[in-house]
Wavefront OBJ file of the C-alpha trace (Angstrom):
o trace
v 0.000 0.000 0.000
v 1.521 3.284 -1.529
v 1.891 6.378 1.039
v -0.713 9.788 -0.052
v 1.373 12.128 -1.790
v 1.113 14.562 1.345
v 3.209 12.198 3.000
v 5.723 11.809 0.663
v 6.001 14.870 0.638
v 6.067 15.758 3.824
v 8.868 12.962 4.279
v 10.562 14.926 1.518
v 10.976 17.872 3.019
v 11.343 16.441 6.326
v 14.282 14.808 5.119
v 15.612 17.509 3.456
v 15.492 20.222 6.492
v 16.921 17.231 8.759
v 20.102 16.084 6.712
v 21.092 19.760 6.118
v 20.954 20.364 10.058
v 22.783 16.966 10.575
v 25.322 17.403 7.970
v 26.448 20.642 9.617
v 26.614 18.744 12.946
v 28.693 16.329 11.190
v 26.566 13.572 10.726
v 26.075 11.655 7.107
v 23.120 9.234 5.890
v 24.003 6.260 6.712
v 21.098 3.555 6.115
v 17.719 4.553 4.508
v 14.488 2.007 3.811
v 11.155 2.479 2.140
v 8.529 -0.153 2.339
v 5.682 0.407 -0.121
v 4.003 -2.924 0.433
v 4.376 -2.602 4.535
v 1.891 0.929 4.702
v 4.255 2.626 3.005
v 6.390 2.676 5.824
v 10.062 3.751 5.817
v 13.167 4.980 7.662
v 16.441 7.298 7.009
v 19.329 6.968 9.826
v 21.794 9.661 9.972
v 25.572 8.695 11.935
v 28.487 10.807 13.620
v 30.523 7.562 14.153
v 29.566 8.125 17.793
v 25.702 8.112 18.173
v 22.910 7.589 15.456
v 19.519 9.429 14.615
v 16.654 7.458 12.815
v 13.695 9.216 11.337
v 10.465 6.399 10.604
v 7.175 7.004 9.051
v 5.263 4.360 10.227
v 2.384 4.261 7.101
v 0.295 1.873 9.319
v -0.007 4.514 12.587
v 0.049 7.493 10.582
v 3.027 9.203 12.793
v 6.619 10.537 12.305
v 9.447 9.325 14.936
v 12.852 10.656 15.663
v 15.006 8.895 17.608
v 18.879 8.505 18.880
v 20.979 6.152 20.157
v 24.830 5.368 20.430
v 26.757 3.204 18.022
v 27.425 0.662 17.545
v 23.760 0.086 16.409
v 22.517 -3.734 16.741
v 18.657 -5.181 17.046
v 19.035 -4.610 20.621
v 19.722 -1.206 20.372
v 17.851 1.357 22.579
v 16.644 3.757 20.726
v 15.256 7.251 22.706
v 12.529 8.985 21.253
v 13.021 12.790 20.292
v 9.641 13.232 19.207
v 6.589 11.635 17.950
v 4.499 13.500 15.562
v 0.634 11.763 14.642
v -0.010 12.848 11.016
v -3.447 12.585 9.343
v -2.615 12.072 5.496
v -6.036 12.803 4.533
v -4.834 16.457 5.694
v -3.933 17.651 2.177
v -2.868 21.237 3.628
v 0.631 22.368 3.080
v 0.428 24.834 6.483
v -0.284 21.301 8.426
v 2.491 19.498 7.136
v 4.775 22.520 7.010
v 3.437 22.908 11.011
v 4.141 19.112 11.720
v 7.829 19.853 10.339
v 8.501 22.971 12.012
v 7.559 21.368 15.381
v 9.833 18.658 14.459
v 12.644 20.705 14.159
v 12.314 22.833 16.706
v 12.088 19.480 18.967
v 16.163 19.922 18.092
v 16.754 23.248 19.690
l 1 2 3 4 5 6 7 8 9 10 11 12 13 14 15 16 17 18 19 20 21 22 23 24 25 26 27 28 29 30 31 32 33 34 35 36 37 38 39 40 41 42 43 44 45 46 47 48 49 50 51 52 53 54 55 56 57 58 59 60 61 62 63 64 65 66 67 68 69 70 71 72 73 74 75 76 77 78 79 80 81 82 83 84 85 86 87 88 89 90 91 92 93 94 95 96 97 98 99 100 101 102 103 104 105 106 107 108 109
């Protein structure tokens, strides 16, 4: 099941605003997933060599996660949530989404 377009591009832009404010903090992409067939679900982790930061749209409960942990990363990892953002995709306005990122990034401050 394919993500609404308000999603992907909200995840767009999402992604954009975070890897510019990571890259000047010195961290680089380091793993990214999309899952069309599981809700359109996906994740983007960003690495300094010394911790990790994971954004996730979970497609099935409609919310945006950003997380940390140090490295190494394994399946036992714990991850600490930064934020968690509910999105409603059936929200087609761009002053919602652009809202949803703001608050995202200003969860970083």
């Amino acid at each position: 099941m394919e993500s609404p377009e308000i999603v992907k591009h909200t995840w767009q832009q999402l992604v954009e605003r975070l890897t510019t404010r990571f890259n000047s903090e010195g961290y680089q992409v380091v793993q990214f997933q999309h899952h069309d067939q599981v809700f359109g679900s996906c994740y983007i982790i960003w690495s300094n060599n010394q911790e990790a930061l994971r954004l996730t749209w979970d497609g099935k409960e409609c919310w945006f996660l950003l997380e940390e942990t140090m490295l190494p990363i394994s399946a036992q990892s714990p991850w600490q949530e930064i934020i968690v953002m509910p999105f409603d995709p059936d929200e087609h306005d761009a002053l919602y989404a652009k809202t949803l990122i703001d608050d995202i990034m200003d969860s970083l401050e």
